[in-house]
Structure formats: C-alpha cells, structure tokens
N, C-alpha and C positions, 0 to 999 in steps of 0.2 A: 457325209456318212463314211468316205473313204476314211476318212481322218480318225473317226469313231475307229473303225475297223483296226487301224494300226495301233490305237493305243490298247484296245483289248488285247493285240497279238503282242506286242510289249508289257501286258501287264503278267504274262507267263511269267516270262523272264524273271520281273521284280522279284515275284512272290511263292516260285514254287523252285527248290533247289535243283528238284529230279530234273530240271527241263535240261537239255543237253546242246539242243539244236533247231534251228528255225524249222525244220526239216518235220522234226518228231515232234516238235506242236502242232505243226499245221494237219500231219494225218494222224495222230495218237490224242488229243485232249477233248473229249465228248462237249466239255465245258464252252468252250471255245467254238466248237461247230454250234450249238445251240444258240450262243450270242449271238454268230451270225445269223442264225437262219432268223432267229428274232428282228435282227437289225432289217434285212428285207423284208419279213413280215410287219414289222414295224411301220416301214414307209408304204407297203399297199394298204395298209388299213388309216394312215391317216390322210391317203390320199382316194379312201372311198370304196375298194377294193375290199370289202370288209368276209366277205366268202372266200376270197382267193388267201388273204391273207392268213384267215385260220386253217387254211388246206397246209400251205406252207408251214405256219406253227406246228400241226399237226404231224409231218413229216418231219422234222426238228426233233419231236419229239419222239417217234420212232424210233429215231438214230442215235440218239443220246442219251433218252432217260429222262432227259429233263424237259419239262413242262412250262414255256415263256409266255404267258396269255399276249398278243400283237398288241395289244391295247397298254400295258405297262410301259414306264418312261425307264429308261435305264442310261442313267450318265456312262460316260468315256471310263475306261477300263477298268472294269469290273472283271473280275475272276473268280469262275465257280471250278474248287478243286474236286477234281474225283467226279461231282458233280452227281450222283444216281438219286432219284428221286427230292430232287429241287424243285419245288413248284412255285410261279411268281405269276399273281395274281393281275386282275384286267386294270385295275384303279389302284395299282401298286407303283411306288413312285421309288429309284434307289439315284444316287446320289453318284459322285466321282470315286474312283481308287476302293470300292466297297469290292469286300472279298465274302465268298458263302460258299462254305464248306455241306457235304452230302446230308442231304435226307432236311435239309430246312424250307422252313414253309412259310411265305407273304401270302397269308391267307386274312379272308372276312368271315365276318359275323354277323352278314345281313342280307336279306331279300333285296336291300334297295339299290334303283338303279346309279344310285350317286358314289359318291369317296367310300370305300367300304374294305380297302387295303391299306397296308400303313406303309410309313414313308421312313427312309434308313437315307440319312443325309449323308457326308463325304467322309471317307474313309472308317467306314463302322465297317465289322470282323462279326461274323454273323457264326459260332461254332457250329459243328456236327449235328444234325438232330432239330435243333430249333426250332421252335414255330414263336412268328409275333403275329400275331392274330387284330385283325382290326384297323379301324384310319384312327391308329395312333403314329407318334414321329417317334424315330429312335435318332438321341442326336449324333452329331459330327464325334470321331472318333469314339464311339464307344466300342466296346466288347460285349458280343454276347454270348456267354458259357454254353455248352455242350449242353443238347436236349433242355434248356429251359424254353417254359411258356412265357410269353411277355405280352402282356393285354392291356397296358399299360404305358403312356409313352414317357420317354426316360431323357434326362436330359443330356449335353453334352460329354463326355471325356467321365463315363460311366464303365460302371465293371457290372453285369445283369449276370445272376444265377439264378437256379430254383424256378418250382410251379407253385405259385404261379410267382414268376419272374421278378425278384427285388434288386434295387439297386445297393450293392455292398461296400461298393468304396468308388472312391470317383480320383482318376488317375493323374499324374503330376504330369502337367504337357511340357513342362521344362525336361522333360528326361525321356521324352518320344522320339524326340530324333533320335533317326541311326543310319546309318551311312551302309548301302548297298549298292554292290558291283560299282562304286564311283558316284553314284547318285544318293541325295539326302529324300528320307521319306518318315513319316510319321505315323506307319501304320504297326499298331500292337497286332499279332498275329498267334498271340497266345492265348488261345482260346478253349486250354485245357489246363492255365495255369490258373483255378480258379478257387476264392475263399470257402473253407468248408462249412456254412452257414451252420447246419443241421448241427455238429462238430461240436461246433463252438456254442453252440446253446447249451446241446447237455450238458456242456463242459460247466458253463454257468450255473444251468441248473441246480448238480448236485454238488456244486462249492455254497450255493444256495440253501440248499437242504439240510448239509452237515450243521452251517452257521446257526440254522434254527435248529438243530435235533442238540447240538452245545447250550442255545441260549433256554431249551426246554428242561433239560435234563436235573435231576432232583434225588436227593436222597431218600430211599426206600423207606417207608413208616417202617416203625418197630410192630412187628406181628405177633400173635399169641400163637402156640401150635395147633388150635383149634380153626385160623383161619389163614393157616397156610392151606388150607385144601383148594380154596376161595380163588388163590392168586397161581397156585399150579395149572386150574382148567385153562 
C-alpha cells in the first residue's frame, strides 16, 4: 500500500505543471487526500471492516469533494486534478497512470448486486465533466472529451466525444511518447483538444444539399401571363 501511496504522490508531479513542491501537494491537492483516504478505506473493507470503512470514505469525502466508493479497485497513480465532484463507483475498476479531471462520473445503470461500473484500463485521460456509465471497458490509453456520455465500451488508443459518446478517431501510439521532467510517458492529456463531430456533419450536410439543389435544378417552363399569378402565390 505504501508503495501505492508514493506513486500517487509522484503522479502530481508527472502530470500537473502548477505543482511546485512536495510541500504544497501533500496539504493543497483535494485529489490526492481522497486517494488516500480511499487507499485506507480500501484495505478495511476488504479486510471485512465494511462500516468502518465507509465512515472513512465518508470523511474523505467531506474533505475533498470527492466521492471513492471502498469497494472500487484503483491501480498505482492515478491523478484526479481539481478533483470537485468526482464520483467512482463500488464495482468500478481503473487501471495504472489513469488521470480524471473534475465533475467525472464511474457511474452504473443497474439495481444488481454484481459488475455494474465500468472499467478505464492503463493510462486512459478521462476529461472534465464526463460520465461512462455502466460495466463497460474503456481501453488502454484512450481519451475521453469533456462532458461526453460513454455507455458503450471503446476500444484501445481511442479519441471519445459527444452524447452519447462515439469513437472519432483512434490515435497513432507511435507519436505518444513524450519525454517529462527526464522521464518517457505515454499519456495524451489533451482532453480539450477534441474533433468537432456536430461541425463537421453540417459541414457535410450542406456540401450535400447544394450537390443535389445543382443536380435538381431546371429551366423555368415558358408561362402565359395568365398563369403567372399561379407561380407568384
């Protein structure tokens, strides 16, 4: 667990520029007290401790905003920036090096007591806003845009926008790497750099439209003055 705990407090560092000092993560990142307070909750509740551990959650969540059900599996450092209204679900599963940005939801869509949250494998970028809803998988490095719905599960080295949530383009892992503070990492953190789906449909659309209002278009019959009144209404 220790060892969990230092790779969360290194995973500041990697992935949030503003961090300055070991100092002003350890009492300024909401994110980061939450993980912890989960990591301990974590381990009374699977060691049986199932009331104590959601007091603990509960108190976590007081203090941060953010919402860790004890019961979710959360791989080594993960980083929730800003962190306000994060909620991760009891049969929600996340993965290594996974980042989630405020106001995103590992949320279900079922009464039952089984798998009923979705699972976010290694190094997926979960944007602002988001909700994936369900025991669907989001895979290994994907991105998912700002406020999309995803209900759906998607596959690897994926780019997710829109509600409900489509996969728009699927990213070249050859060009992932990138070299931070000394260290090689492959996580895409641009999760506002997103295709403008809706955009580009109109855009088709009425390139669409024109082609047939061209291929319909016709020369006016020759009229009598009598039934110009006909074609004025």
């Amino acid at each position: 667990m220790f060892s969990r705990l230092r790779k969360d407090f290194d995973a500041v560092f990697t992935r949030d520029p503003a961090a300055r000092s070991r100092i002003e993560i350890l009492t300024s990142y909401p994110g980061l007290h939450a993980l912890w307070f989960y990591r301990i909750s974590h381990w009374l509740w699977t060691h049986g401790f199932l009331r104590f551990a959601r007091f603990v959650s509960h108190i976590g969540r007081i203090l941060s905003g953010i919402e860790i059900h004890p019961g979710a599996r959360i791989g080594p450092g993960l980083f929730i920036d800003h962190g306000m209204g994060v909620v991760i679900g009891e049969t929600a599963e996340v993965g290594a090096n996974a980042t989630l940005y405020h106001g995103v939801t590992l949320g279900g869509t079922s009464w039952n007591k089984g798998k009923r949250h979705p699972t976010l494998e290694d190094d997926v970028v979960v944007g602002a806003g988001a909700k994936i809803l369900g025991p669907i998988t989001i895979g290994a490095r994907t991105r998912i845009g700002a406020n999309a719905v995803v209900v759906k599960s998607v596959p690897p080295d994926s780019v997710v926008v829109g509600i409900p949530g489509r996969v728009t383009a699927r990213k070249d892992t050859a060009r992932m790497v990138q070299y931070i503070n000394g260290s090689i990492h492959s996580l895409d953190l641009e999760h506002g750099s997103i295709p403008d789906v809706t955009g580009r449909a109109l855009h088709h659309l009425a390139d669409r439209i024109a082609r047939l209002e061209g291929m319909m278009a016709v020369t006016p019959p020759s009229i009598t003055p009598e039934e110009t009144w006909f074609y004025t209404i």
